[in-house]
N, C-alpha and C positions, 0 to 999 in steps of 0.2 A: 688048718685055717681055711675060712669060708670069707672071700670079700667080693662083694658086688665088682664088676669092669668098671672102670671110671674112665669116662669119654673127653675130651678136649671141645667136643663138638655137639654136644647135647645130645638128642634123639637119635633114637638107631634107628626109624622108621619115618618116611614120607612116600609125599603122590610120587609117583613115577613120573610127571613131567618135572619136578621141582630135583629129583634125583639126578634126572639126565642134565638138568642146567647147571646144578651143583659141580656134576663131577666134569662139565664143562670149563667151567669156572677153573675148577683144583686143577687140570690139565694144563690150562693154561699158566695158571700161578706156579706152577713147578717147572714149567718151559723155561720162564723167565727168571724166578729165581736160580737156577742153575745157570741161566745164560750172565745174567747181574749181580749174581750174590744178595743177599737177604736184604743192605740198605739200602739196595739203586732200582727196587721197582717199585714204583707208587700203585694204589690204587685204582689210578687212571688208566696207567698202564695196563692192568691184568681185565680193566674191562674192555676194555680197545681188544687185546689179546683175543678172550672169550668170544665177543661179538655182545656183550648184555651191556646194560644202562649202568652206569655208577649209581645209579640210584637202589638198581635191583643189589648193585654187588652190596651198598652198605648195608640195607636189608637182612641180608642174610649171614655179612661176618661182622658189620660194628665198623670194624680198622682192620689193620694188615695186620698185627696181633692177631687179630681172629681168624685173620686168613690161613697165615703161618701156623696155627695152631689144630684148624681144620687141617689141612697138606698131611700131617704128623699126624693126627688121628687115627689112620689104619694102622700106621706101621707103631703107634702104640698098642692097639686092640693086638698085633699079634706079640706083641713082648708080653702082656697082660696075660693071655690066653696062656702062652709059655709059661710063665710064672706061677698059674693057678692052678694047671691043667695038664701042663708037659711031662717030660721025662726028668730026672731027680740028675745031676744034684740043684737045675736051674726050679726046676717042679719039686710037687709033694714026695715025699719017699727018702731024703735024705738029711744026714744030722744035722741041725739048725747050723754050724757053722761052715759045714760046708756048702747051704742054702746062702748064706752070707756071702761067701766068697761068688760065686756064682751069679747072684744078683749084682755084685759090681762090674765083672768081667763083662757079661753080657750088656748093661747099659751102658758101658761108657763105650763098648764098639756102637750101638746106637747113636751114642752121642759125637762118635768120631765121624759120624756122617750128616747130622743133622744139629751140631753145635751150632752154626753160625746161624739157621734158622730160630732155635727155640731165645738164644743169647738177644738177637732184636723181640722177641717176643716177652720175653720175661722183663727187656728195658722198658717196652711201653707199657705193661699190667706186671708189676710187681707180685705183687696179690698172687696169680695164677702159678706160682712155687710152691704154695699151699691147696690149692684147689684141686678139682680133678683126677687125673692118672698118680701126680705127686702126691695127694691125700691117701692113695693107695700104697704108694711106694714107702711112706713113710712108716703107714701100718703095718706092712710086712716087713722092713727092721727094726720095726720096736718087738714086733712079736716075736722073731728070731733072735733076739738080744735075748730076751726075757726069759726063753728057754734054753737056749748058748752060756747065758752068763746071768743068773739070778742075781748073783752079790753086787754086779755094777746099776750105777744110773740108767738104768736103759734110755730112758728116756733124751735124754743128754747126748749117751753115745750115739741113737739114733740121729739127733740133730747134726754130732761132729761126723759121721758117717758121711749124711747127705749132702754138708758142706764142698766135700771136695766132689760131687757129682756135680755141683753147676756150672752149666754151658760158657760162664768167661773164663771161669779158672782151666776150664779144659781147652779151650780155644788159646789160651797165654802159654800153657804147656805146650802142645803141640804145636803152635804155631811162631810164638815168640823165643819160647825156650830150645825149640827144634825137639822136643822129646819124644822117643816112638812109645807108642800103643803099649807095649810090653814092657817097660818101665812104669807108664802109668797104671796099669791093672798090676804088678808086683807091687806100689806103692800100695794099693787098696788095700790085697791081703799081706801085707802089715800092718795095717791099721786094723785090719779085721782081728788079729793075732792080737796087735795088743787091748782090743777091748774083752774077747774072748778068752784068753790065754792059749791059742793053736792047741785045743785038746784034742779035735777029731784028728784021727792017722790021715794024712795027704791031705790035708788042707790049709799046710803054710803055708806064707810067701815060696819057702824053696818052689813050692808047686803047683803056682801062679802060671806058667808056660803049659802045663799038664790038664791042668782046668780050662782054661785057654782052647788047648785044641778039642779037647773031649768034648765041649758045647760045640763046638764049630760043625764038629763030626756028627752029631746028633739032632743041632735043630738048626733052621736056615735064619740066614742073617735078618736082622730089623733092619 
């Protein structure tokens, strides 16, 4: 499978003074979000923060949506790059369903770090579930369905797939539910299993903690 990177943030290229003010800017935005959490810093705030004009910051993100979405931009491009480019079973080289498994494990430890950012993000732009790095995401479980399991909906399974990847369901788990990490990625490949039927050897749910470490061991965290 060949799919272009899909960016959060538009262009991979600028002047180098608009780069250094940018990453200016994202420093600052990431001070503060960690210091406040994703719904207690405004705008105002992260231009005070930077030293730049709210005028330059809307400029350049729109809203805190855009802010929040820029911040994650990197540590998307390297999940992306892992995904397209890596080592199997998260990369090329390995049986669509163990591609499967693999892709869940590894985004939702992404998202165990950066739910509460993308969660304010996707409340103010909806839309942006569909667009971007997720337009990609999406492509790569339909395509891995498609050749994991011909006879089902892919289409569909892809959609119930991605359902349970979204940033409030995984913040209500973890956070409301008290559920650790390793129940919720065993949940995945169950789900994986049942659109699939678990035909590849080690790629049940039994083997959800085994999958787990072997990405850990192999490529560095998002």
């Amino acid at each position: 499978m060949s799919l272009p990177l899909a960016t959060a943030d538009g262009p991979l290229t600028e002047r180098a003074d608009a780069a250094r003010n940018r990453q200016r800017i994202i420093c600052a935005a990431e001070r503060l979000f960690a210091e406040r959490g994703a719904c207690g810093v405004s705008m105002d705030d992260v231009a005070r923060e930077a030293g730049v004009g709210v005028g330059t910051l809307y400029r350049r993100f729109t809203d805190r949506a855009g802010l929040q979405l820029a911040l994650l931009g990197e540590r998307e491009r390297l999940f992306q790059d892992e995904l397209l480019h890596g080592e199997p079973p998260l990369g090329p080289g390995a049986p669509a369903s163990a591609r499967l498994h693999a892709f869940g494990h590894r985004y939702l430890e992404f998202l165990d770090g950066h739910a509460e950012l993308l969660n304010d993000a996707f409340s103010s732009r909806p839309a942006t579930r569909f667009d971007g790095p997720y337009a990609l995401y999406r492509t790569h479980l339909l395509v891995l369905l498609r050749e994991a399991a011909p006879d089902v909906d892919a289409e569909y399974a892809t959609e119930s797939l991605f359902s349970v990847l979204l940033p409030r369901l995984h913040l209500h788990l973890r956070d409301d539910r008290d559920w650790p990490l390793e129940r919720v990625t065993a949940g995945w490949s169950s789900l994986v299993d049942a659109w699939v039927g678990g035909a590849d050897v080690g790629t049940s749910s039994r083997s959800s903690a085994s999958i787990s470490r072997g990405l850990s061991q192999t490529s560095p965290n998002v």
